[in-house]
C-alpha positions in Angstrom: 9.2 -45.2 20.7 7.2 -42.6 22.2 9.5 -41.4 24.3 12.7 -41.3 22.2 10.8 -39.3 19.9 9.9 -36.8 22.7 13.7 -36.8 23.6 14.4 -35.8 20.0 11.9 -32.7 19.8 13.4 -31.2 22.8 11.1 -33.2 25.6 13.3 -34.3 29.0 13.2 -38.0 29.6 11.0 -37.6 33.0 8.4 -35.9 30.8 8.3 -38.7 28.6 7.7 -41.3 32.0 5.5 -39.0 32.9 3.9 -39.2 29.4 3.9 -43.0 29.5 2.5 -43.8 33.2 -0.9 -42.3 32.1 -3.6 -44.4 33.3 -5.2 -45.5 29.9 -3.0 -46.1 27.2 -5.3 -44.7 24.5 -5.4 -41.9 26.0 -2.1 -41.7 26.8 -1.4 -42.2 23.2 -3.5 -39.2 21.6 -2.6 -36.5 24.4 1.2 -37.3 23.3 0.0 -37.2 19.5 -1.9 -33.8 20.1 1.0 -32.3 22.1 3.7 -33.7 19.4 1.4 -32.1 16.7 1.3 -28.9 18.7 5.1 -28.7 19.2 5.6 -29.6 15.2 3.0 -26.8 14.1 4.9 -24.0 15.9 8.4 -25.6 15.2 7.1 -25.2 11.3 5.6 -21.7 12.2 8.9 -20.8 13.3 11.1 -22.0 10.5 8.7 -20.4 8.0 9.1 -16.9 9.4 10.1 -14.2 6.9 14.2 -13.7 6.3 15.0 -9.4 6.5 17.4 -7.5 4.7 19.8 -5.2 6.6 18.9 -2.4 4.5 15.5 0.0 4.1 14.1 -2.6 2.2 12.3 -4.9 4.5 10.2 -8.1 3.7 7.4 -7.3 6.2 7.4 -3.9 7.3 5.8 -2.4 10.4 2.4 -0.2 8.9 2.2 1.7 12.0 3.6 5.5 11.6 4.5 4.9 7.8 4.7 7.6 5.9 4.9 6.2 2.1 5.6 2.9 0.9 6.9 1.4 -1.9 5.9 -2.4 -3.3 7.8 -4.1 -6.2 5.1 -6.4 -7.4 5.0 -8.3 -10.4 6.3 -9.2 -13.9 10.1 -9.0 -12.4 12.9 -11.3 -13.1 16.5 -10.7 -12.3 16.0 -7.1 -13.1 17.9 -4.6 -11.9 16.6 -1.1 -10.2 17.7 1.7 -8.5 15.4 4.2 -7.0 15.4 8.4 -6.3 12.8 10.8 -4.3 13.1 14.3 -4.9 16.4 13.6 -5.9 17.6 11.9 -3.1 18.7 8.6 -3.8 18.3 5.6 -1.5 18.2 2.8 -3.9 21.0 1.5 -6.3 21.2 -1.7 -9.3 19.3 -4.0 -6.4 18.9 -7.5 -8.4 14.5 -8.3 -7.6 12.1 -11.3 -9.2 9.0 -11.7 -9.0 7.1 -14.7 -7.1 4.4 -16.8 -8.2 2.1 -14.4 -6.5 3.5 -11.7 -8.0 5.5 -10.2 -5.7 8.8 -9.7 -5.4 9.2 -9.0 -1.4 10.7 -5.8 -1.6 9.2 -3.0 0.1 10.8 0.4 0.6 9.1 2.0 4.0 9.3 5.7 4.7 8.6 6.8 8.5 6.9 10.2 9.0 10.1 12.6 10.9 7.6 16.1 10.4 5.1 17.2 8.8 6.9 18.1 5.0 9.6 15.2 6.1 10.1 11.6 5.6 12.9 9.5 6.2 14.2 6.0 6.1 17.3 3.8 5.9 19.2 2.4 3.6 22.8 1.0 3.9 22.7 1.8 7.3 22.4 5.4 6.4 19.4 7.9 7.3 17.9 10.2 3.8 16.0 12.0 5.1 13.4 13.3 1.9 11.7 16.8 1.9 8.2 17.3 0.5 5.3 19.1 -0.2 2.6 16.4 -0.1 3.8 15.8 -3.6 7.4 13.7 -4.8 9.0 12.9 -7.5 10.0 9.4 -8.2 12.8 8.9 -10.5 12.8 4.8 -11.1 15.7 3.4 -13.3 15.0 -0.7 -14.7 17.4 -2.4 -15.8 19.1 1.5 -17.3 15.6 3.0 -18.5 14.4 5.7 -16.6 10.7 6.8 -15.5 9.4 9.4 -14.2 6.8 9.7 -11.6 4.7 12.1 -9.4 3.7 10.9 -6.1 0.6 13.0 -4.3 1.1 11.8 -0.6 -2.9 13.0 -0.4 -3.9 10.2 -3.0 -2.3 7.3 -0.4 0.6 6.2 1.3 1.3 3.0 -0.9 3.0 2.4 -4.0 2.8 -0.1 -6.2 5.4 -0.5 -9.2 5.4 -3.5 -11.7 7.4 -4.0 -14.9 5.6 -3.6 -18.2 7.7 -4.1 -21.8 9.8 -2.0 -22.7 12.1 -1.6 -19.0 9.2 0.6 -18.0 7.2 0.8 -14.9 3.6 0.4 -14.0 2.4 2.7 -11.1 -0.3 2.3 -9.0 -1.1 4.2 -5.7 -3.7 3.3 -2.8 -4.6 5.5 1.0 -5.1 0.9 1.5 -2.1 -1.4 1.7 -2.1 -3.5 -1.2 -3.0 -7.1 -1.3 -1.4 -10.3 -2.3 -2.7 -14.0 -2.8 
């Protein structure tokens, strides 16, 4: 039994012997349920990875060299936004919900290019975004749009949930948000 299920996670059949000729069968028995238990942990690990999108909007972005970032987080469901900075647009009528956590797992990340220039990609396109430590955010929901100012000097992170009425709540951070 052993030994067909070591053939079946990947193992080679003189592995298995090799397994099996150990001197003392109880031990032989927990090293081959410790290693089988290993093996399924970072078969699980790898399946539960993180999917990406082929767009700017990534599911676990990189922190390092960011610029500005930009966090869905909560009280979405099938609503649909599109997103300008300093009139350069770079997001259009994406579909987002919220998770259980409250977060939706859409992140907009803008990498530093100079020092009064960000960029990023989206659609396999490069905008690049001119500023002056300060950028307007124009943020449609589902048709309504808001308004925002974003002072680069007050943080890097941004973090927009829905609040009645097709509006946004903003909230800005020099820490990457949180989520449980």
């Amino acid at each position: 039994m052993v030994k067909y299920v070591l053939y079946l996670l990947g193992g080679m059949p003189r592995v298995a012997s090799a397994l099996l000729a150990a001197r003392h069968p109880q031990e032989r028995e927990t090293k081959t349920l410790i290693n089988m238990s290993k093996l399924l942990i970072i078969i699980c690990l790898y399946l539960i990875g993180g999917e990406k999108k082929n767009v700017a909007i990534s599911r676990y972005p990189q922190r390092i060299d960011t610029a500005l970032v930009i966090t869905f987080e909560d009280y979405f469901k099938n609503d649909k936004i599109s997103l300008e900075l300093n009139k350069k647009s770079f997001l259009k009528d994406e579909v987002i919900s919220s998770n259980e956590v409250g977060y939706t797992d859409v992140e907009v990340v803008f990498f530093k290019k100079n020092q009064h220039e960000i960029i990023t990609k989206y659609e396999n396109k490069y905008i690049n975004v001119e500023h002056q430590h300060k950028l307007l955010l124009f943020a449609v929901l589902n048709g309504r749009g808001n308004k925002f100012v974003i002072d680069l000097r007050l943080g890097k992170y941004v973090g927009l949930s829905k609040k009645q009425g097709n509006q946004f709540y903003i909230r800005q951070s020099k820490r990457p948000f949180f989520y449980d």
